[in-house]
C-alpha positions in Angstrom: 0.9 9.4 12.6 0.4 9.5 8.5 -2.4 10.5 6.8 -3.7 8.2 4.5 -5.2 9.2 1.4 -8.0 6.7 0.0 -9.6 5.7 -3.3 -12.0 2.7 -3.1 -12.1 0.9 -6.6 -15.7 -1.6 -7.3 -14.6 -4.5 -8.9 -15.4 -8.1 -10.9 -13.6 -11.2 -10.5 -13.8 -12.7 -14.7 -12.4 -16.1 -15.3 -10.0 -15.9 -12.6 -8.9 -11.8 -13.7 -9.6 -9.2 -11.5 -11.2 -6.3 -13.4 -11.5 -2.7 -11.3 -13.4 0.1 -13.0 -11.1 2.9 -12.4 -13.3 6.1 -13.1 -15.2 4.0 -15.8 -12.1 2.4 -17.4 -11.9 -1.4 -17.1 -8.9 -2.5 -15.0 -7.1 -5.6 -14.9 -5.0 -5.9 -12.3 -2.0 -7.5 -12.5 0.3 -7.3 -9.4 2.7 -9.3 -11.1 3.3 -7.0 -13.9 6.3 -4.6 -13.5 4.8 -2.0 -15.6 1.3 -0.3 -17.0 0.1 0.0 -19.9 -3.4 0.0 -22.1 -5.3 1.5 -25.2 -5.8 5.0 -23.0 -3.2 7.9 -22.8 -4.0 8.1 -18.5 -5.3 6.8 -15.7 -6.2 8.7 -12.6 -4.9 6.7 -9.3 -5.5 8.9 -5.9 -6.0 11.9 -7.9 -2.8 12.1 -9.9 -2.9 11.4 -13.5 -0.5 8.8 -15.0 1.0 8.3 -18.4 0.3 5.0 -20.1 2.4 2.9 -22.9 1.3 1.2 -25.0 3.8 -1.7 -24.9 6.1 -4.0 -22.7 9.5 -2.4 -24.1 7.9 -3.0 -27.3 8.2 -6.7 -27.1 4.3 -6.9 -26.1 1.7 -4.6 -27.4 -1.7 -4.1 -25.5 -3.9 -5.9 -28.4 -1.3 -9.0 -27.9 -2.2 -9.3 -24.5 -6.1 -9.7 -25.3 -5.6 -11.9 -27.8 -3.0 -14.6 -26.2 -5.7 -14.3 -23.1 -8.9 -15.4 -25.3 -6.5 -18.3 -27.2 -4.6 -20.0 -24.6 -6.5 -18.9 -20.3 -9.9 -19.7 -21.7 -11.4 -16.4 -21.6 -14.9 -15.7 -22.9 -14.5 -13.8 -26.3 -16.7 -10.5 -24.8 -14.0 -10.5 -22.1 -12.1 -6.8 -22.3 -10.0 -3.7 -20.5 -8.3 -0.8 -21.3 -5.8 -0.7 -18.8 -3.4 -3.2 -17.5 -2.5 -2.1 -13.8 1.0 -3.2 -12.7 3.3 -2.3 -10.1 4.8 0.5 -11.3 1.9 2.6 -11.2 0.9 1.3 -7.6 4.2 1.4 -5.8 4.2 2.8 -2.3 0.4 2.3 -2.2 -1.5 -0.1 0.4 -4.2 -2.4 -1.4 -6.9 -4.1 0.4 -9.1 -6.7 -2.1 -12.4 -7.5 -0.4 -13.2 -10.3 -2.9 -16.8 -10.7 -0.5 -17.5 -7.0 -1.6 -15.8 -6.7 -4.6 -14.3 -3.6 -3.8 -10.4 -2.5 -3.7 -9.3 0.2 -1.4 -5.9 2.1 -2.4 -4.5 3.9 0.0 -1.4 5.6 0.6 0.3 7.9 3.2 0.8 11.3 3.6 4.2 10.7 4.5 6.5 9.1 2.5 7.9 6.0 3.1 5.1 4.6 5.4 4.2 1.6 3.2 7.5 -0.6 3.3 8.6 -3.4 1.0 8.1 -6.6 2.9 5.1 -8.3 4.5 2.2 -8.8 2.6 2.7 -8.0 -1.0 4.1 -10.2 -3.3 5.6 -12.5 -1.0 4.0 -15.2 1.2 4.2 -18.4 2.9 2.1 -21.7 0.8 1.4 -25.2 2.7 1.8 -27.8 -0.5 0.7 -30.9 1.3 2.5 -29.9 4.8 5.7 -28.4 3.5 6.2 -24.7 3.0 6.7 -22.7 0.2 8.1 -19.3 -1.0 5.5 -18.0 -3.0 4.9 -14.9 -5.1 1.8 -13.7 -4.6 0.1 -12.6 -8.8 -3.4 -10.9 -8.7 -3.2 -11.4 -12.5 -2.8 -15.0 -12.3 -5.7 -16.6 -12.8 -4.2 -20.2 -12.1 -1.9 -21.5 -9.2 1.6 -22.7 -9.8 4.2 -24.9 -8.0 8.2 -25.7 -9.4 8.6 -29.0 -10.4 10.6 -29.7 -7.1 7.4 -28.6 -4.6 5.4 -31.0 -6.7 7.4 -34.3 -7.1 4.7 -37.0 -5.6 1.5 -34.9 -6.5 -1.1 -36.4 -8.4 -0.8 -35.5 -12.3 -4.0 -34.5 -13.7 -3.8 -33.5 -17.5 -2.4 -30.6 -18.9 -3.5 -27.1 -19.3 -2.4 -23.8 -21.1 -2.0 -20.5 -20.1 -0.8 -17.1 -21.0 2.0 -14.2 -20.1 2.7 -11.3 -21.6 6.5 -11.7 -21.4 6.6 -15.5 -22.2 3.6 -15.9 -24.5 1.6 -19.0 -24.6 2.2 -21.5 -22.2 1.8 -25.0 -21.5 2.1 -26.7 -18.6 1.4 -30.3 -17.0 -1.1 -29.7 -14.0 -1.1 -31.5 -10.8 -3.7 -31.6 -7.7 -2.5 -30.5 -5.0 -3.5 -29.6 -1.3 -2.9 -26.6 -0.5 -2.8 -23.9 2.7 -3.0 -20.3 2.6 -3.6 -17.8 5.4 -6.2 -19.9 6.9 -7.5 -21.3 4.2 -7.0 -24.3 2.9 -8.2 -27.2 0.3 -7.5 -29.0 -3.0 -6.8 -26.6 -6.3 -5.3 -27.7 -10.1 -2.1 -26.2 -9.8 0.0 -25.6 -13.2 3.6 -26.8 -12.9 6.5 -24.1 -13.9 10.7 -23.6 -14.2 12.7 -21.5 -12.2 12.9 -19.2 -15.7 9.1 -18.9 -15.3 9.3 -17.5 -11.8 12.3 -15.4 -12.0 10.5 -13.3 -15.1 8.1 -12.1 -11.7 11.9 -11.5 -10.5 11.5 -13.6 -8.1 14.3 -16.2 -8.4 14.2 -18.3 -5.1 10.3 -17.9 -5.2 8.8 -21.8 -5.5 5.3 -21.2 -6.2 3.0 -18.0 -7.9 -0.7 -18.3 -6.0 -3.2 -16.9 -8.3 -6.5 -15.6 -7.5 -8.1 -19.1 -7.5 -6.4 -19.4 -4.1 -6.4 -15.4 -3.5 -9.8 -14.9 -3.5 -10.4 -17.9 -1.4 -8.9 -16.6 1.5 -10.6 -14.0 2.7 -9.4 -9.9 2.4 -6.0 -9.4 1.0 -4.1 -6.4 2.0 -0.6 -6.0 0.3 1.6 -3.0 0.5 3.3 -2.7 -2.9 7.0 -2.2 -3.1 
């Protein structure tokens, strides 16, 4: 059997955003990012140091990111990190969000090879009014969103904007929707997005994105990151 080495991370839930202090540097967590980056040269994750960029291949710089958040996802204006968190930094690592706690565990094994792409991260199963969905699961999604197909006879309700680092400001039309998700279920305000949307996650047959107003509704989340 492994060993697993462990790191337990406090964190606050912000307008939807998951922010970890990470040995006193503010976090957000975005487990649909492809790649870190922030205002700091390093991070320390398990005890190893890791160089940040500054930049998403230059097309989006760090301060671009806080500012498209405050005009279009309805963050307060205090609202800050240092650090966006994405996958690349967090691959072959086991999460675990205890959104009752507000404490992440990161673990990984010994041996490498023990956390396997699959089961729980970024993937999952949504119930949109009965039916099932393929959905990508986003920790730095704030808001829930469904393709236009899943949502054909929901209920419209208004419009609403939001934000990504790759695509900018967004605008979407929002519908209500009832939803299921690993034993929990109820109604949410679910934005409506194209195929184009979901594949920048690259995840191209993907059909939904649940955000953390429906992650942190159901209960701890453990995902293994690929």
């Amino acid at each position: 059997m492994p060993r697993w080495n462990t790191q337990r991370v406090s964190f606050k839930l912000v307008s939807g955003h998951v922010l970890l202090d990470l040995d006193g540097i503010t976090t957000l967590l975005d487990t649909g990012s492809p790649v870190s980056f922030g205002t700091v040269p390093e991070v320390t994750i398990l005890g190893t140091k890791h160089r940040l960029r500054r930049s998403i291949g230059g097309d989006a710089h760090f301060s671009d990111i806080l500012v498209g958040l405050k005009r279009f996802a309805g963050v307060p204006s205090a609202f800050d990190f240092q650090v966006l968190l994405g996958r690349d930094l967090l691959a072959g690592k086991r999460l675990k969000l205890d959104w009752q706690s507000r404490v992440m565990t990161i673990t990984e094994p010994s041996t490498p090879g023990t956390v396997r792409a699959g089961a729980p991260l970024r993937r999952g199963d949504l119930m949109v009014g009965g039916k099932r969905v393929r959905a990508i699961l986003d920790t730095g999604a704030w808001r829930s969103y469904l393709h236009p197909d899943v949502a054909v006879g929901l209920e419209r309700v208004g419009r609403g904007q939001d934000y990504n680092p790759v695509l900018g400001g967004i605008t979407t039309d929002l519908v209500w929707a009832r939803v299921r998700f690993r034993g929990w279920s109820g109604a949410v305000t679910m934005g409506i997005i194209t195929h184009e949307h979901i594949a920048a996650f690259g995840e191209r047959d993907a059909q939904a994105i649940v955000g953390n107003d429906i992650l942190a509704k159901a209960g701890p989340l453990r995902m293994d990151v690929e």
